[in-house]
Steps between C-alpha positions, in 0.01 A plus 500: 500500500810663580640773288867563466664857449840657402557853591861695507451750803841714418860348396580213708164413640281266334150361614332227473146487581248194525131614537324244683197485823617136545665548844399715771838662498690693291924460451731753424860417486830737384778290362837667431702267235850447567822279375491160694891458464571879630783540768266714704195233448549441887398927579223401231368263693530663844325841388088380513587369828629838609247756329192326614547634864494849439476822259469858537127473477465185731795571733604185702323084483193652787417797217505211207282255683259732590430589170490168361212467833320822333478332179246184604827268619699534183817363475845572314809294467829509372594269285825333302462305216711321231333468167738355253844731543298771622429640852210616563472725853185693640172487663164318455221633636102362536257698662066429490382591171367865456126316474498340811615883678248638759329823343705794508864317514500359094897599499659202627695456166614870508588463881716186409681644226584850641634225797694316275607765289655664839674223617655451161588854433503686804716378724552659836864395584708174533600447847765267597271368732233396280779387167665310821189330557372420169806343428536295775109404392573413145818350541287230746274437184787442244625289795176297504464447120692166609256372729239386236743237319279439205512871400825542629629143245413722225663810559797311575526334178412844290784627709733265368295456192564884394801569693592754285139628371320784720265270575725306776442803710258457803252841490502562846874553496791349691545528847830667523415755275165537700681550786766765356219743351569840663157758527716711279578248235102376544403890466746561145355163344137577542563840355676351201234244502152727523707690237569218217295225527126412339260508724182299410192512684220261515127534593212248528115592592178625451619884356549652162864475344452909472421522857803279577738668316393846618576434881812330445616755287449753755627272790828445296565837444842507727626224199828720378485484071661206407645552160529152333484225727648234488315157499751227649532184245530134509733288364286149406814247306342263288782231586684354839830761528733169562538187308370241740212468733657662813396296855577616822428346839464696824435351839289655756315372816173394311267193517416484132719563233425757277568419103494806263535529127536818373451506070553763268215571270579821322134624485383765709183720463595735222508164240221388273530119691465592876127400550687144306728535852258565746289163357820302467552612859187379644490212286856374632457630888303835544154281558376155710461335182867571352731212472764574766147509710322185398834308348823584707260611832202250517632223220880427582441648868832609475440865615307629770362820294657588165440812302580746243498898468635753261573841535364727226723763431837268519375233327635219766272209629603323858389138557438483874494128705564387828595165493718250739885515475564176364218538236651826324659299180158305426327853534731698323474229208151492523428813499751611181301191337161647508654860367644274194153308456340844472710625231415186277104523557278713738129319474179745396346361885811626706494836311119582516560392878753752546318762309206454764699534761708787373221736348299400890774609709557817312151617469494426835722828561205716430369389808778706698626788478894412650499221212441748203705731687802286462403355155514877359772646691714225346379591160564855566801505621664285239286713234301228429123642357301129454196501764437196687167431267710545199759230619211260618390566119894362341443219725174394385679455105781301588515143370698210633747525217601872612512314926745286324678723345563685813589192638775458289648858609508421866885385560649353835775746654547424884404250750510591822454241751472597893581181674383442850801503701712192632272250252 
């Protein structure tokens, strides 16, 4: 059984550690939380990408990777992540647990987090070359977020959707401003960064929560004090922000159309009703057996996949279908039918089917490490404490009456459609 620990290491660094010889590797990530809708989100973005090559201790990419070869193959990545209106930057790390170490080398963990800790703190320089580079790299991925058009139909409509909410912003950054980043300007923002922002740290593994919190407060030493950081917020409206359903069409070179619903629900994870949410989300699309699945999808045929997701911390839900141009009325009706259906009645059969679903896929997470990793970083960093057991436990108690309920909060905002071009 997995145990889950809290621990403040200093001001500004928190720790969350899950106790568990279920995988034979451990995970150690270091999140920094920042503003999503922050005019230098772009430098944000860009600095994992530049710090991972090299620090004072590691000096230069050939220094890193051997190190990473001295400690059994483990590997570190920067990462970039938008959780609700937040931006979450940093490194996650997984590296063979400390019981499957050959005798005599049992500090894997303690290698990997004096690593980590000196690529986050320590860094040895930023070289035009290697900001050049970087940027020219992660400008190619914001670039390529528009290659995978089912992803790519929903950030479109949340773009237009929130237009003036943080949560339009993409987390890698814009291009332009990618491009314009100077080392110095990279170099002042990571010092104001390092200097002001929480920094929460996640472990999961075989060894003690004391142990844990021991090396990483000696790796993270370097952190400067941070006197009363500030944890970014997210604004979650209850309501659309216009009058009428908004609808906008955009054309692109695609051979399915992509239909998109974006509702506003007004629950997030800090109310009493969000385990309601997350069952009124599988129940409508999260699961096979929802009813865009089995009644839009396999019923009506009128959609070649159709699903829904919501986003915990801005309290938003997406309805995601590809469909064929001429079929996006019938869908669009369709679908808005089956949301109204399920705010009259939600049966006890589609709600314990969603419930078995739910609680399988999330106990599922304590079978890997990169799962819980993300799970509790999220919490963290919005200052959320519920573990992942405790929310399976909220789910288990809610009725259909409370999925209906939730129902009724969801509220149609935006649809996008992305036609197929020349059709």
């Amino acid at each position: 059984m997995d145990h889950t620990t809290r621990v403040s290491l200093k001001d500004g660094i928190g720790l969350t550690c899950v106790t568990t010889k279920q995988s034979r590797t451990s995970c150690l990530s270091a999140m920094l939380a920042l503003p999503l809708g922050a005019e230098e989100r772009s430098k944000s973005a860009l600095l994992p990408y530049v710090l991972r090559g090299s620090s004072r201790a590691y000096p230069g990419a050939q220094a890193v990777a051997v190190q990473l070869d001295n400690l059994y193959g483990a590997r570190l990545e920067p990462v970039v992540r938008k959780r609700g209106e937040l931006q979450l930057v940093g490194f996650v790390a997984d590296v063979i647990d400390e019981r499957f170490a050959m005798p005599g080398e049992g500090d894997l963990f303690a290698g990997t987090a004096r690593l980590l800790a000196a690529l986050l703190l320590e860094p040895d320089g930023f070289s035009a070359e290697t900001v050049s580079r970087e940027a020219e790299q992660l400008c190619a991925r914001i670039a390529a977020l528009s290659d995978d058009k089912r992803s790519w139909a929903v950030r479109r409509m949340y773009q237009h959707m929130c237009a003036h909410e943080a949560y339009s912003a993409v987390e890698l950054g814009d291009i332009d401003r990618v491009r314009a980043v100077t080392p110095a300007q990279l170099e002042a923002h990571y010092r104001d960064v390092i200097r002001t922002a929480p920094l929460e740290l996640f472990y999961c593994g075989s060894l003690p929560p004391e142990t844990v919190a021991q090396q990483l407060r000696d790796a993270m030493q370097a952190r400067p004090a941070v006197q009363a950081p500030v944890r970014p917020a997210t604004q979650a409206p209850r309501a659309p922000q216009q009058a009428a359903l908004r609808e906008v069409t955009e054309e692109e070179a695609v051979a399915q159309g992509k239909l998109t619903i974006g509702l506003r629900t007004g629950i997030t994870a800090f109310d009493d009703d969000y385990p309601a949410l997350v069952l009124f989300n599988a129940c409508f699309g999260g699961t096979t057996s929802s009813r865009l699945f089995c009644t839009v999808r396999e019923k009506l045929s009128l959609c070649y996949y159709a699903s829904s997701q919501t986003d915990k911390l801005k309290g938003v839900m997406a309805v995601s279908s590809g469909i064929e141009n001429d079929s996006e009325p019938q869908a669009r009706a369709a679908i808005l039918h089956q949301l109204e259906d399920m705010q009259r009645a939600v049966t006890g059969e589609e709600v314990e089917a969603a419930r078995r679903s739910v609680t399988a896929s999330l106990r599922a997470m304590h079978d890997s490490p990169l799962a819980l990793e993300s799970f509790y970083q999220t919490q963290a960093a919005a200052g959320l404490a519920e573990s992942l057991d405790e929310l399976i436990a909220r789910i288990q108690t809610v009725t259909a009456d409370d999925v209906c309920r939730a129902a009724q909060k969801a509220v149609p905002d935006t649809v996008y459609f992305l036609k197929g071009a020349g059709a």
